[in-house]
C-alpha positions in Angstrom: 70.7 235.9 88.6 71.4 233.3 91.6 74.5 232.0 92.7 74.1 229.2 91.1 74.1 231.3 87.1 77.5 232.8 88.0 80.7 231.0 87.3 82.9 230.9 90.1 86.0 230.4 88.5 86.2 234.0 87.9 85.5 235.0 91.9 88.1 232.5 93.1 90.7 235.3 93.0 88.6 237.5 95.0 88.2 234.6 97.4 91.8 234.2 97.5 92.7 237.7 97.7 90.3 237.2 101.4 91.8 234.6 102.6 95.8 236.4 101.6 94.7 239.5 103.7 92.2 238.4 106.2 93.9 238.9 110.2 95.8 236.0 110.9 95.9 234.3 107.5 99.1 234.0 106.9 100.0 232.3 109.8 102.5 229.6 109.0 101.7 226.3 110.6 104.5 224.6 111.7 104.2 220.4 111.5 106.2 217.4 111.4 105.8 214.4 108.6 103.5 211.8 109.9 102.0 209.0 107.6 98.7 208.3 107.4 97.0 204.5 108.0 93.4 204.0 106.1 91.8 201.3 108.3 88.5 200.8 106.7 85.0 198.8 107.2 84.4 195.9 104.8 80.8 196.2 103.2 78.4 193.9 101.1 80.6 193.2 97.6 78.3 192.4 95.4 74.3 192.5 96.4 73.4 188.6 95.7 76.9 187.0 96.7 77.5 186.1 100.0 80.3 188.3 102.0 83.7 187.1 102.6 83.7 186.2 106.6 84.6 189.0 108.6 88.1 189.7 110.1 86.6 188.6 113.5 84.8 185.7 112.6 87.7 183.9 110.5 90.9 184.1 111.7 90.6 184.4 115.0 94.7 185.3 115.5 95.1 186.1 119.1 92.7 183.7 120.5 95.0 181.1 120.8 98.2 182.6 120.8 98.8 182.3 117.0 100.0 184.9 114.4 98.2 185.9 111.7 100.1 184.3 109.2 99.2 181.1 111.4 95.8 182.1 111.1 95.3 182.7 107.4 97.6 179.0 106.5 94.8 177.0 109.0 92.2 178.9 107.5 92.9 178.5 103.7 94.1 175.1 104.4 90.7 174.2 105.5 88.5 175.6 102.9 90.7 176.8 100.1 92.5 178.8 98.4 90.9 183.4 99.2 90.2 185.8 97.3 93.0 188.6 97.3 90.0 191.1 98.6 89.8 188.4 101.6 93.4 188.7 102.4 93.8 191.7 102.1 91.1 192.8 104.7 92.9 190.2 106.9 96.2 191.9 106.6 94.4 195.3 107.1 91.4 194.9 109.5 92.0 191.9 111.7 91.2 193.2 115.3 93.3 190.7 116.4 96.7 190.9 114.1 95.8 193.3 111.3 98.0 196.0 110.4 96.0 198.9 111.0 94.2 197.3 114.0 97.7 196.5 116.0 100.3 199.2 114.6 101.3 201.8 117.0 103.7 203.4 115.1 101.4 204.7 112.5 102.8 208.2 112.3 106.2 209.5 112.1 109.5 207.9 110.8 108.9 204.5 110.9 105.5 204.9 109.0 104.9 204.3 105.8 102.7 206.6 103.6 103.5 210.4 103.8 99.8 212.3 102.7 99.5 215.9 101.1 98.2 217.5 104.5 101.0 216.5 106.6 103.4 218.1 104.4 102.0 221.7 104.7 99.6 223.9 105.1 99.0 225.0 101.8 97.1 221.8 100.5 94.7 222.1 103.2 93.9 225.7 102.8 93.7 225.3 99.4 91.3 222.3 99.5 89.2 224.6 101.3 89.2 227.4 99.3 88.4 225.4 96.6 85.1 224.4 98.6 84.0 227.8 99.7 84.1 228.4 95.9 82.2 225.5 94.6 79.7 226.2 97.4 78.5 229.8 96.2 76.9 227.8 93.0 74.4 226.3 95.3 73.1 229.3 96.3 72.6 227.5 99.5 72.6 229.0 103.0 71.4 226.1 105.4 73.5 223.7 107.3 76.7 222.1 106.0 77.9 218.3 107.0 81.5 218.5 106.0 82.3 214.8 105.4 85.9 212.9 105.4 86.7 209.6 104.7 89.7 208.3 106.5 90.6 211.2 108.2 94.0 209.8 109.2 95.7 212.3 111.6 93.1 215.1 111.6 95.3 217.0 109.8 93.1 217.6 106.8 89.4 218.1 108.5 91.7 220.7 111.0 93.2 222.8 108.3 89.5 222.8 106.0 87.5 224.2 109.3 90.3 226.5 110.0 89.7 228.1 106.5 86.2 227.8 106.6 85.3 230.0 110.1 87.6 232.7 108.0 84.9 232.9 105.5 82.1 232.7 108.1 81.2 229.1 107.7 81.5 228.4 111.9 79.8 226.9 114.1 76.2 227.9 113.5 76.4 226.4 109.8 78.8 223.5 109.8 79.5 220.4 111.5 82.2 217.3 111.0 81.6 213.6 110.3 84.5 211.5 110.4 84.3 208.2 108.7 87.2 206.0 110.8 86.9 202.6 111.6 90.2 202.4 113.8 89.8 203.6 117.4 93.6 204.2 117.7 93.2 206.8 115.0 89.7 207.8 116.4 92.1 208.9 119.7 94.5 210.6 117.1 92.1 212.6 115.4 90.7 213.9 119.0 93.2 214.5 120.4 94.1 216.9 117.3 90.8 218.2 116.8 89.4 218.6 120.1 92.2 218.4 122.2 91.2 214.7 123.5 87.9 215.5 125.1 85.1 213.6 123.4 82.2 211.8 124.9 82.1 207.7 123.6 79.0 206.5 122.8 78.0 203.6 125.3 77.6 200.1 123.8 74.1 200.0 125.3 73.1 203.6 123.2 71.6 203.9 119.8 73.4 206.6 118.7 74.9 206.0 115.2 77.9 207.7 116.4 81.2 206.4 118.2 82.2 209.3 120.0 81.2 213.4 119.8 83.3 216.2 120.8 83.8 219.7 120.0 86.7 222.0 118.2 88.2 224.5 120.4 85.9 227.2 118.3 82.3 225.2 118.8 82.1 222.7 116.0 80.7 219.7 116.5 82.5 216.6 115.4 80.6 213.2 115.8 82.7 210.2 114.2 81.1 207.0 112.4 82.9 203.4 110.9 80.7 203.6 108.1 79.5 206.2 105.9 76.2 204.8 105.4 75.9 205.5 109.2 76.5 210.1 108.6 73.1 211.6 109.0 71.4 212.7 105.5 71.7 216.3 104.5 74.0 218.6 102.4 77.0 217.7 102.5 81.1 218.4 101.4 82.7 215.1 101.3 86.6 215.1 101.4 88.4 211.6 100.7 92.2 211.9 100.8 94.2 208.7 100.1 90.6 206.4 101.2 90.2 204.5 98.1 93.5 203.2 97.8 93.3 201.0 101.0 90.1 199.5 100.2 90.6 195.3 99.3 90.3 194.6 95.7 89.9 191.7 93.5 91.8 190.9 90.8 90.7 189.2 87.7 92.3 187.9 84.4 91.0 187.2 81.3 91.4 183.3 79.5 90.7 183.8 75.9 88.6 180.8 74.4 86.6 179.5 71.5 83.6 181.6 71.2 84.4 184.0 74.1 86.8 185.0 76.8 86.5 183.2 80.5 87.7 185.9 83.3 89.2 184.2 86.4 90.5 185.0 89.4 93.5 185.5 91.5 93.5 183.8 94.5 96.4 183.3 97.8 97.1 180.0 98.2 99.3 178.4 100.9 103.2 177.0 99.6 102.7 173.5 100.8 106.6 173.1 100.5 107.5 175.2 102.6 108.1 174.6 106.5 106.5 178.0 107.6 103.5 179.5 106.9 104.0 181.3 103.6 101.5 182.2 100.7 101.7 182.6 96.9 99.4 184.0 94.1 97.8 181.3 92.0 95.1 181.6 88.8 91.4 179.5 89.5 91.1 176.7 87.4 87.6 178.2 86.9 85.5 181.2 87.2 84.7 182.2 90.6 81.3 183.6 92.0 82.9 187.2 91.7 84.4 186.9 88.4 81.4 185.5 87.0 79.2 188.7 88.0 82.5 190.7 86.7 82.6 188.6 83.2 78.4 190.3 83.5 78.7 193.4 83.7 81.8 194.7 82.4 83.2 192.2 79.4 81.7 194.1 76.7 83.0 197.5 78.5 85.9 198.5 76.3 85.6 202.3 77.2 86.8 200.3 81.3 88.4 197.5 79.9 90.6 199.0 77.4 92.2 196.0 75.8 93.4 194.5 79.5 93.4 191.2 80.3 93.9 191.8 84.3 92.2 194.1 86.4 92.0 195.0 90.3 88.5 196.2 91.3 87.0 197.1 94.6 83.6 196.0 94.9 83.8 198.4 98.2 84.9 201.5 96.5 81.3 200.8 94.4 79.3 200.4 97.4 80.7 203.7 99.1 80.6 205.3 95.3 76.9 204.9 94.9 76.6 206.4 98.8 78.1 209.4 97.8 76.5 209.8 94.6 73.1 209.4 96.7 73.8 211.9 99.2 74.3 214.6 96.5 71.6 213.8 94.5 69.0 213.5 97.5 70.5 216.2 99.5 73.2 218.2 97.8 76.4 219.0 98.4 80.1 218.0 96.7 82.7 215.9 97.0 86.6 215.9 96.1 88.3 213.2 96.4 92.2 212.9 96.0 94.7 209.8 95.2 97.5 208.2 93.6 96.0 206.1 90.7 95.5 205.9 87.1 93.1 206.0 84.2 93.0 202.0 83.3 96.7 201.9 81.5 97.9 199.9 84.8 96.9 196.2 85.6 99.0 194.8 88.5 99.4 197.4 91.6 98.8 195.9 94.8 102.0 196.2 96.6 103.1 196.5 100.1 105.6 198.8 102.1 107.4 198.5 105.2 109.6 201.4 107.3 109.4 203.5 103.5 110.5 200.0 101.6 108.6 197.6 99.3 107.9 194.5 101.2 106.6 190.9 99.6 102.7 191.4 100.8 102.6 188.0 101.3 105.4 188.0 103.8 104.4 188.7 107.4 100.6 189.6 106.8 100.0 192.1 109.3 102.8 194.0 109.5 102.8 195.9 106.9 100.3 198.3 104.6 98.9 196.7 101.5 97.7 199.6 98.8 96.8 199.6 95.1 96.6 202.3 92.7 93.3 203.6 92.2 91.6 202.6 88.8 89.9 205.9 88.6 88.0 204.6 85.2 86.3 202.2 87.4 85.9 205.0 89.8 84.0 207.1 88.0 81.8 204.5 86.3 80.5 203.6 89.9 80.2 207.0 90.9 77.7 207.7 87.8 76.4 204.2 86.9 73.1 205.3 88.4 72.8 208.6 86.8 72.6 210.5 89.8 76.3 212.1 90.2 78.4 213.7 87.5 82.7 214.0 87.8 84.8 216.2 86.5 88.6 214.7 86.4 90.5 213.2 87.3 93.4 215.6 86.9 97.2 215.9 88.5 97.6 217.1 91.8 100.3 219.8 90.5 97.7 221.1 88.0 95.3 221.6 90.7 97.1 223.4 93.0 98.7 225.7 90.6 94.9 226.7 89.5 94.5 226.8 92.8 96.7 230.0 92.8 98.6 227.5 95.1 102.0 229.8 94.3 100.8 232.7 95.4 99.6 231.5 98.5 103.4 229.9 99.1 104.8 233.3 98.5 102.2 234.8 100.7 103.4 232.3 103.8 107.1 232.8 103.2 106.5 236.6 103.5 104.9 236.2 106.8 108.0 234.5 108.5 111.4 235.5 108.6 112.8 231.7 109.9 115.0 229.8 107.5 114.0 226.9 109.0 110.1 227.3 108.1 111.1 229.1 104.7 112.6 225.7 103.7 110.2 223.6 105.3 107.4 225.6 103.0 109.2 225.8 99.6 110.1 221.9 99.8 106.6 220.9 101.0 104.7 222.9 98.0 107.9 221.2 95.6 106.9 217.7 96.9 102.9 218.4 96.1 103.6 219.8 92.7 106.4 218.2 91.5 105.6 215.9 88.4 108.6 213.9 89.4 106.8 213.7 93.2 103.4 213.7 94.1 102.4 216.4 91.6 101.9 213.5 88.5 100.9 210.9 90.5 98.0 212.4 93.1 95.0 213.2 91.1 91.9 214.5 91.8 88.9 213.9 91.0 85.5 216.5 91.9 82.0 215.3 92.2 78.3 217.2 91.8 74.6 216.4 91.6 73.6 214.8 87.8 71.5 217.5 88.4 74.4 219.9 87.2 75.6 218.2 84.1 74.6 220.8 81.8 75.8 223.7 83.5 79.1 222.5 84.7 79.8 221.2 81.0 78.8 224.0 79.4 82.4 225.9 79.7 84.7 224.9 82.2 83.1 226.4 85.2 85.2 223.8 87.8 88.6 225.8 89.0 91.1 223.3 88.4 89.0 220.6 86.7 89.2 219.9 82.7 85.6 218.7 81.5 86.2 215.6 81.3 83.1 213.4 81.4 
């Protein structure tokens, strides 16, 4: 029988039990809180619509001394009122002004977004050993891309490799592929993962790549703004809070005489005001996008479920059916993990400043803009072309505590004799777990080749995943 007729829920404590007692395992890994920014490439929306003008070719902020808000009033004053998707890739991605483009203080205390692998160790390690276990199904001993989108500090793609050369997986058989747009956070992530020394690709070079460097054990690192740009092969591909930053476009349904119109929601400019300011307003008509929406998704009720407005990424599909390409073509698995629900939510695009809601129309630019993940819509665009199955999405807490994830605390606190750390440990796992923190909220959701449909569904052979499909 082949790796791929065992189940490997019943090795993962074997694989723990490794990982507990290996040399060097229980190392406690001491880090401060930093927040993560997402900074993201826009893509094609929808196939036969024309794209939304790029940050750089619209707004043009800085060119002649004018803020963003400036900018956006000129801009939509000209032609019109923008799609929320439009604005918020402004507020995000403007080279110029944009949040993420312009931000220095991304990380620390006057961030805005704490993520799972800043808080500890233990969500890494596990995220790893959750890999390693899903791996030994594939029976598969060639070369391993490990993939992350938005790797944010590093923090995540360091902790995964760290695990993975304990079990073997070095150099020789693994490589990392970071999807960043930002080049701020491209600096971050070197200077975290390769202690700063990477080579940039020249603008003159063909190289798909933006910069290559090495980890201090051997492992290449090459880093991309897109990942249709990552070389094909098999592949692990970790998103942690990715999807959440994408731009979105919300829609509203107009009941009528023989059939329900959707519409959009568009920013408009306050014409009484003095300043620049902005308000939501409703089309008096379809739009392009909410036309191809009405399409494809009014007689949906298993997505829809009864709502009358929606907020859906036409970007998360276009990176969804990327990653459900790469492991049908190639093999390989993904895990991707965010706050977001199951379609019972209809209005979640919000904005925080220093820790605080802000007005995200106030300001654009200096502060994030974030919406729950609809992870109905998620997983529709993930197997919409039949070639990727997904097990969740299930609650962070659950996962970790499949995950063994108490043991492995207990193990750390064992291994260090400091108050200080012991605190720092317990509180971090509390925060991940917690259903009252992040343990509710965070979900997870797994992905696989269609290819293994039937034997994943047959019992639940996913540590940590329901079957759910």
């Amino acid at each position: 029988m082949n790796a791929l007729g065992r189940c490997c829920k019943y090795r993962l404590p074997a694989i723990l039990g490794t990982f507990v007692t290996s040399k060097g395992a229980n190392r406690v890994f001491t880090r401060t809180q930093c927040y993560k920014a997402v900074n993201r490439r826009a893509v094609t929306e929808l196939k036969n619509l024309r794209r939304d003008p790029r940050p750089q070719e619209s707004s043009g902020a800085s060119s002649n001394g004018r803020t963003l808000a400036q900018a956006l009033h000129a801009r939509i004053r000209a032609t019109g009122p923008i799609t929320v998707a439009s604005y918020m890739r402004e507020v995000l991605l403007n080279p110029a002004a944009g949040y993420y483009s312009t931000k220095e203080n991304v990380f620390g205390t006057s961030g805005d977004f704490i993520t799972a692998p800043e808080i500890g160790q233990i969500f890494g390690e596990l995220v790893a050993v959750w890999c390693i276990n899903e791996l030994q199904k594939f029976n598969y001993d060639g070369h391993i891309q490990l993939i992350e989108l938005g790797p944010g500090k590093g923090t995540l793609m360091h902790d995964v490799l760290r695990v993975f050369e304990r079990f073997g997986l070095s150099k020789d058989r693994v490589s990392g592929h970071l999807v960043e747009m930002s080049p701020n956070l491209q600096r971050v992530q070197a200077e975290r993962l390769c202690n700063g020394t990477v080579h940039r690709t020249a603008a003159d070079q063909v190289e798909a790549y933006v910069q290559e460097g090495t980890t201090g054990s051997g492992i290449n690192l090459r880093w991309y703004t897109d990942i249709v740009e990552v070389p094909k092969g098999f592949s692990i591909i970790l998103a942690n809070e990715f999807f959440d930053a994408l731009p979105v476009h919300v829609f509203c349904k107009e009941l009528k005489e023989g059939g329900a119109l959707w519409k959009e929601i568009l920013v408009d400019i306050s014409a009484d005001q003095n300043e620049p300011s902005f308000r939501f307003i409703q089309s008096n008509k379809a739009t392009p996008y909410s036309v191809v929406f009405g399409k494809r998704f009014d007689n949906n009720e298993q997505l829809l479920k009864d709502r009358t407005r929606l907020e859906v990424s036409f970007e998360t599909e276009q990176i969804a059916q990327n990653i459900a390409k790469r492991v049908d073509e190639h093999g390989g698995f993904g895990l991707i993990i965010d706050y977001g629900h199951e379609g019972d939510k209809t209005d979640t695009l919000r904005s925080f400043k220093s820790h605080k809601l802000h007005n995200p129309l106030q300001e654009p630019g200096s502060a994030d803009l974030t919406v729950d993940v609809d992870f109905g819509f998620l997983k529709h665009f993930l197997e919409q072309d039949d070639k990727a199955i997904t097990l969740g999405p299930v609650s962070q807490g659950s996962f970790l505590e499949a995950m063994e994830g108490s043991a492995r605390l207990k193990a750390l606190l064992s291994a260090t004799s400091d108050d200080k750390y012991r605190k720092t440990l317990t509180q971090g796992y509390d925060e991940l777990t917690n259903p009252a923190k992040m343990g509710e909220r965070f979900k997870l959701l797994s992905v696989f080749p269609a290819s293994l449909k039937q034997f994943l569904t047959a019992s639940n052979k996913v540590v940590g995943f329901d079957v759910k499909t």
